[in-house]
C-alpha positions in Angstrom: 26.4 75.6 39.2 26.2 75.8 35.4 28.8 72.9 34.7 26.4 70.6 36.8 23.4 71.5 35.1 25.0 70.8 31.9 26.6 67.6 32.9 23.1 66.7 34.6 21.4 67.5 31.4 23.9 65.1 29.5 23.2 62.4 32.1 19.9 62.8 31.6 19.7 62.7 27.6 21.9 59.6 27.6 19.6 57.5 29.8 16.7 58.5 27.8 18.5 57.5 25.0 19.5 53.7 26.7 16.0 53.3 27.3 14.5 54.6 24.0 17.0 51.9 22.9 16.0 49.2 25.1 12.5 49.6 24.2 13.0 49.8 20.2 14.9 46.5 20.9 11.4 44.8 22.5 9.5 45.9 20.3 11.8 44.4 17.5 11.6 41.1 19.1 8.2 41.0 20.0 7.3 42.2 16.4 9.7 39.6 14.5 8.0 36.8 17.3 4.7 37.6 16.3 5.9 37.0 12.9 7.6 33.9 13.0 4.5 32.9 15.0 2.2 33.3 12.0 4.6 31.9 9.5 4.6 28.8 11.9 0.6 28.6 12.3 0.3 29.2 8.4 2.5 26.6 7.5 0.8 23.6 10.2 -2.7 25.0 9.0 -1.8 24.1 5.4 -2.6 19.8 6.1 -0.3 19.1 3.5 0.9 16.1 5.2 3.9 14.7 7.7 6.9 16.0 7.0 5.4 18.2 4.0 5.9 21.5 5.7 9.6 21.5 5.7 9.8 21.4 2.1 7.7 24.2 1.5 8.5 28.1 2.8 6.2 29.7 4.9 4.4 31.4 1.7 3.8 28.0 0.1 6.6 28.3 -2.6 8.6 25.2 -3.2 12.4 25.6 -1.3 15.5 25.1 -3.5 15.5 21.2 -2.5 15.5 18.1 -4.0 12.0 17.2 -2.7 10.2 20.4 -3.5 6.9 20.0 -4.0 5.3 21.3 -7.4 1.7 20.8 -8.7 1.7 19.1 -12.3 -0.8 19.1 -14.9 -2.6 15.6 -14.6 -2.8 14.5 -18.1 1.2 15.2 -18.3 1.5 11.6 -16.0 1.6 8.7 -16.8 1.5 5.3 -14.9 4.8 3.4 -14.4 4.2 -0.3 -16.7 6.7 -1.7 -14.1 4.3 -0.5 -11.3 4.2 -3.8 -8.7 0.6 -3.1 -7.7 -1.6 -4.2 -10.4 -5.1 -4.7 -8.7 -6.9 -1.7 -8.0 -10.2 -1.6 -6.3 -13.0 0.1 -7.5 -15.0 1.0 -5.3 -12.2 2.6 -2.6 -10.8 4.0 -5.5 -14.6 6.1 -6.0 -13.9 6.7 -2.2 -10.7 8.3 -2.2 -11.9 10.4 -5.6 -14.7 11.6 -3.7 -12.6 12.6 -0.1 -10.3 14.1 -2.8 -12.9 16.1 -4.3 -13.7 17.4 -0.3 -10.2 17.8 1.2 -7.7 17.4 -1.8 -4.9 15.6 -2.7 -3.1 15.7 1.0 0.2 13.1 0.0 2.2 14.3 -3.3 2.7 11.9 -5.7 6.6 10.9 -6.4 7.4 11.3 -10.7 10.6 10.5 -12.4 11.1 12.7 -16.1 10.3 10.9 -19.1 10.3 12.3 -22.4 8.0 15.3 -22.8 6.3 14.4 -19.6 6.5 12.4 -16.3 6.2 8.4 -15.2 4.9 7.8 -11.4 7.3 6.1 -9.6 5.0 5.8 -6.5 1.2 7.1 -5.8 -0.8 5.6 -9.0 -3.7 4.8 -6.7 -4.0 8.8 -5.7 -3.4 10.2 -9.5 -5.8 7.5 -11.0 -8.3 8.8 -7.6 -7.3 12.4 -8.7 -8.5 12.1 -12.3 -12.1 10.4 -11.3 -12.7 13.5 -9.1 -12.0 16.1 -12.4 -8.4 17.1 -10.9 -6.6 19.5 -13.5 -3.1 19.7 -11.1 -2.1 17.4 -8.5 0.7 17.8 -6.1 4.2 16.0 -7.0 7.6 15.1 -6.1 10.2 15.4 -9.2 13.1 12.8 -9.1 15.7 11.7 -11.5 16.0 8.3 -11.3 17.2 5.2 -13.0 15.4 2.3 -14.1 16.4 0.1 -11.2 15.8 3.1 -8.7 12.5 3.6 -10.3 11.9 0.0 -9.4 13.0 -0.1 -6.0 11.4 3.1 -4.5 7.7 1.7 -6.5 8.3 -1.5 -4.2 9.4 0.0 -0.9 6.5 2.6 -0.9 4.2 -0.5 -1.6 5.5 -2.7 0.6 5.4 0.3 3.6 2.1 1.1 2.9 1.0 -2.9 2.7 -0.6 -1.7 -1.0 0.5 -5.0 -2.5 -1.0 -8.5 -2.6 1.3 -11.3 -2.2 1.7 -12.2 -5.8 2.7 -8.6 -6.7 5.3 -8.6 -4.0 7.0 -12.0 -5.6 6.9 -10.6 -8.9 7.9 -7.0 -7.9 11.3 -8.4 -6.3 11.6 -11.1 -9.0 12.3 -8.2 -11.6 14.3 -6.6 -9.0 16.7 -9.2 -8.3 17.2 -9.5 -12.2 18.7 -6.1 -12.5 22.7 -6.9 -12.6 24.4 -6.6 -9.9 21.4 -7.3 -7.6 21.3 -10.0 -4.8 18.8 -11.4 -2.6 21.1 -10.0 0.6 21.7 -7.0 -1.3 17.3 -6.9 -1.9 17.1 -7.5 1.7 19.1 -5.1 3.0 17.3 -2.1 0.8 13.5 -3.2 2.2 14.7 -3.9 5.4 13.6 -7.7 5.6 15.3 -11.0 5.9 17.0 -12.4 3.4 14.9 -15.6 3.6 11.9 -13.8 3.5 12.8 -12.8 0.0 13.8 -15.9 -0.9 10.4 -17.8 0.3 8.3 -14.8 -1.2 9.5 -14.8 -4.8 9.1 -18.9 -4.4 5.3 -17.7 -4.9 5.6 -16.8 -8.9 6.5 -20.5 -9.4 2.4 -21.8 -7.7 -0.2 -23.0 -10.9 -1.2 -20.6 -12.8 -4.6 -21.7 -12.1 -4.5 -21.0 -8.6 -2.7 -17.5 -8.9 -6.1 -15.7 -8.8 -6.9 -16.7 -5.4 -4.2 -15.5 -4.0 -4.4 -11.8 -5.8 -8.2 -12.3 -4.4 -7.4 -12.9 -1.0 -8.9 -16.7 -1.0 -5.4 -17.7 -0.3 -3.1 -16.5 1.8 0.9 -16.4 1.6 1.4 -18.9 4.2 -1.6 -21.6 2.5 0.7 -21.0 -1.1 4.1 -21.7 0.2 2.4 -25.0 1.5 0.8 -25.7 -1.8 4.5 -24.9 -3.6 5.8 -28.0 -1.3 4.3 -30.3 -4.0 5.8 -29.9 -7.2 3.2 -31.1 -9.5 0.5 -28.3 -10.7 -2.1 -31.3 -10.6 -1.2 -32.0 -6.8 -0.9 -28.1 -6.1 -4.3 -27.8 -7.8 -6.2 -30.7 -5.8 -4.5 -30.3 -2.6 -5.8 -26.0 -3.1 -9.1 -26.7 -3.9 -9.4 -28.7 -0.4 -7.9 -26.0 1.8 -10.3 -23.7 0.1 -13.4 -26.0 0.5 -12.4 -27.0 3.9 -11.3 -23.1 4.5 -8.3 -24.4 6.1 -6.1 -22.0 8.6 -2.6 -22.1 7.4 -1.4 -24.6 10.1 -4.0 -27.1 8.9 -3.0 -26.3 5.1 0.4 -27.4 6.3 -0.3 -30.7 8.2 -3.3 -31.4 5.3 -0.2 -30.9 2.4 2.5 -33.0 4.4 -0.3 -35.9 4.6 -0.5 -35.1 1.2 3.2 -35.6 -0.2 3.9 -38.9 2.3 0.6 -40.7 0.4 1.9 -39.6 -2.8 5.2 -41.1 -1.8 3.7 -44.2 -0.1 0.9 -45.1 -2.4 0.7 -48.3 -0.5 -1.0 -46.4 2.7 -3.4 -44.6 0.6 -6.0 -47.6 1.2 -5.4 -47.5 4.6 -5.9 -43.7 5.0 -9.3 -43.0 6.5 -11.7 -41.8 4.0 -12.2 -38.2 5.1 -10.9 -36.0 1.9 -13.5 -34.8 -0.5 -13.6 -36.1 -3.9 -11.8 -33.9 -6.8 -15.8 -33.7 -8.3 -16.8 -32.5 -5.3 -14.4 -29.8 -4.9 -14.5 -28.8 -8.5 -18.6 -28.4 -8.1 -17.8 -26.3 -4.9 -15.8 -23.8 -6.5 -18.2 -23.6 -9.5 -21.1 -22.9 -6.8 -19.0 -20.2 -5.4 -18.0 -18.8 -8.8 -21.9 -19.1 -9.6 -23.5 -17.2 -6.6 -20.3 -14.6 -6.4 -21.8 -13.5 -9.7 -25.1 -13.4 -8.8 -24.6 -11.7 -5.6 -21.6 -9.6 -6.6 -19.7 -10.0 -3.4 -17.5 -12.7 -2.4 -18.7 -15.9 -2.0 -17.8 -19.3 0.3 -18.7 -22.8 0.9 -17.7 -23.7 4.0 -17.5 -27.8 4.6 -18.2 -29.0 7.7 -19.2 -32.8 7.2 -18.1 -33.9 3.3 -20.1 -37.3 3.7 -23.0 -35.7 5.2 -23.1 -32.8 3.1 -23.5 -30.5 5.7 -21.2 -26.6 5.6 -21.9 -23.3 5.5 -22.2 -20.5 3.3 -20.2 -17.1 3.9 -20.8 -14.0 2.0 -18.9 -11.0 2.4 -19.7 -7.7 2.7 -18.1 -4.5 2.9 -20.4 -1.8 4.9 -24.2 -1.3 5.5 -24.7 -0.2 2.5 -23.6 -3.1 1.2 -25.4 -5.3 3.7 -28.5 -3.4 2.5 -28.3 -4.4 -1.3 -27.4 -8.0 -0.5 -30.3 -8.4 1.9 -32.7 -6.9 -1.3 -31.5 -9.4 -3.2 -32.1 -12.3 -0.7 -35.5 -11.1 -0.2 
């Protein structure tokens, strides 16, 4: 009788000890779950932006990667001279300052190492929206990059966020493509476009001069330039412009007015039997002198619309941009 309650005693002990075991094992993994839970909700609460999260550990300190985030002092950047984007707006520029002042600077800025401080290779719009709001820091990205890489990452982050007008894009691959050992397949292949579009978009640094600010202003499209570039003279480029903007041509009609164009300027023998339709170069220069007039008078863009040349009859478009807008324009109409 005594060996068995010993041996029962052992039996018992051991299973006690199995599930003091089991139980210390639970609550192990429910603990280290509740933990890895927080660290998760921490990180997604932080609104840092997609992808941002996985660069940072779950107590906000930078990882050892080559993307680690760090927060620079804002007067230690500069802005890139090569930048493709040259136009900034001013007004969404006081908008983004003032949803930066609210919610911060939500995208880090990429920076390359220069000297005793840093260039901004892409993100100028959000440091020069940073400094309006009175930002001391501002997130960043640290790379080491080459000239040429400098180049190509500004473009691509342009061109994916559609940041550039047409003109910048032509000019932005034109210095690309200069860089030895650089090719328009090669160019192609990097921003993930057709080699003919490259082609046909750097075409657009060789339109007038005269008629470059139109399309940096929107007034002309892409598509109405590459049919302006058909005619080789600056004086035809200019006339055959100042139609499609006083006729506010679509870009099919840009094309069909600029082929009608060339084959009279090749056939100068049909001109007098051409119908009489076109406006006069005196009339379209005092069009875009009445547009230039009231767009400074109204601040807002402005355009004559022609709907009957002979009879003198068109519209006139202003833009605007919101109601508030609407509002100060209508005060000035009154």
């Amino acid at each position: 009788m005594a060996v068995r309650k010993v041996v029962a005693k052992k039996a018992v002990k051991k299973t006690a000890a199995k599930t003091a075991a089991r139980g210390a094992t639970k609550t192990t993994t429910k603990s280290s779950a509740k933990t890895t839970a927080t660290k998760k909700t921490g990180s997604s609460s932080r609104g840092l932006g997609k992808g941002l999260d996985a660069l940072l550990s779950s107590d906000g300190i930078p990882e050892d990667t080559s993307d680690s985030v760090v927060e620079l002092k804002i007067n230690d950047i500069s802005p890139n001279t090569d930048q493709p984007r040259k136009v900034f707006d001013d007004e969404a520029l006081n908008e983004l300052a003032a949803s930066i002042k609210e919610n911060g600077v939500i995208q880090p800025i990429i920076v390359t190492k220069k000297n005793n401080g840093y260039i901004i290779v892409a993100g100028e719009r959000r440091w020069r929206a940073a400094r309006i709001a009175g930002l001391k820091v501002i997130p960043a990205i640290v790379r080491e990059l080459t000239s040429q890489q400098i180049m190509e990452q500004a473009l691509i982050e342009n061109l994916q966020r559609e940041d550039l007008n047409p003109l910048e894009e032509a000019y932005a691959m034109d210095n690309l493509l200069k860089t030895p050992g650089m090719s328009q397949e090669k160019l192609a292949k990097k921003l993930g476009k057709p080699r003919a579009t490259i082609a046909n978009t750097v075409r657009l640094i060789n339109i007038d001069e005269s008629l470059q600010d139109y399309i940096i202003n929107g007034d002309l499209s892409a598509g109405h330039a590459k049919a302006i570039l058909s005619l080789k003279n600056p004086e035809d480029q200019r006339k055959a412009a100042n139609v499609i903007l006083a006729k506010d041509m679509t870009v099919r009609q840009a094309e069909e007015y600029v082929k009608r164009y060339a084959y009279l300027l090749e056939h100068p023998e049909q001109a007098s039997k051409a119908p009489k339709k076109e406006l006069s170069a005196q009339f379209e220069l005092s069009t875009k002198e009445v547009e230039t007039t009231l767009k400074k008078s109204l601040g807002s863009k402005v355009r004559l619309k022609i709907l009957d040349g002979e009879a003198g009859r068109g519209k006139i478009i202003i833009d605007y941009k919101n109601y508030e807008d609407l509002d100060r324009l209508i005060d000035l109409l009154k």
